[in-house]
Steps between C-alpha positions, in 0.01 A plus 500: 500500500156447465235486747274170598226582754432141697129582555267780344685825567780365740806714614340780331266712725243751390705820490760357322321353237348868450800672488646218288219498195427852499744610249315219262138585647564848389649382148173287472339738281763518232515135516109491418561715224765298331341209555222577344674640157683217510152276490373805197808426318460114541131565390606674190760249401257250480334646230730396261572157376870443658439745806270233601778281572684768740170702628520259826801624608444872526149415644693286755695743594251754564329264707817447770504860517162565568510229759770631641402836567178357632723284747712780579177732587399213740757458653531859632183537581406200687901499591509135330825365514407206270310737248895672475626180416261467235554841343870464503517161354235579255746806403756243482389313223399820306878583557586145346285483228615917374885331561466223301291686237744780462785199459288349246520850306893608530505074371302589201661798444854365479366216232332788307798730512707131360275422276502863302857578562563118343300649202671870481811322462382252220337815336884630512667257381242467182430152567096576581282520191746331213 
């Protein structure tokens, strides 16, 4: 179930959107911090030739975190329901992106594990190399 406000900060009221986002105000820090190794590590892929191909998506993702901790630290400070929203669907996509990254990888993996097992057993059977 997912919450719609109708109008900036509706059914939420002050105190509740304090209590709700502190637990991600107070992870805002660590947040920061990832985010912004994520942006050094995007940096430094772009140095070379085919990390400048991937280097946006790292520095992407550093960016939604960052922005997201910033929401977050808005919102319980100037107890901004909307600002919650933000940080929380900003977190979402992070969430997304990591998913579908880390399902890219176990794909990769499989046709990497085929595609050297395929050639272990060709080694075997001494058709590779005659």
């Amino acid at each position: 179930m997912s919450y719609v406000p109708t109008a900036p900060g509706a059914g939420m009221n002050a105190r509740a959107t304090r209590e709700i986002g502190q637990p991600l105000a107070s992870a805002a820090g660590w947040m920061k911090f990832i985010g912004i190794m994520f942006i050094i590590q995007g940096a430094l892929t772009a140095i070379t030739l085919i990390g400048i191909i991937i280097a946006w998506l790292p520095i992407w993702i550093g960016v939604l975190l960052l922005q997201s901790a910033g929401a977050a630290q808005r919102s319980h400070i100037q107890d901004d329901a909307n600002a919650l929203i933000e940080a929380l669907t900003r977190l979402k996509t992070y969430f997304i992106i990591q998913g579908v990254l880390y399902l890219v990888g176990i794909a990769l993996m499989i046709i990497y594990f085929m595609f050297f097992g395929a050639m272990v057993a060709a080694m075997l059977h001494g058709n590779f190399g005659h």
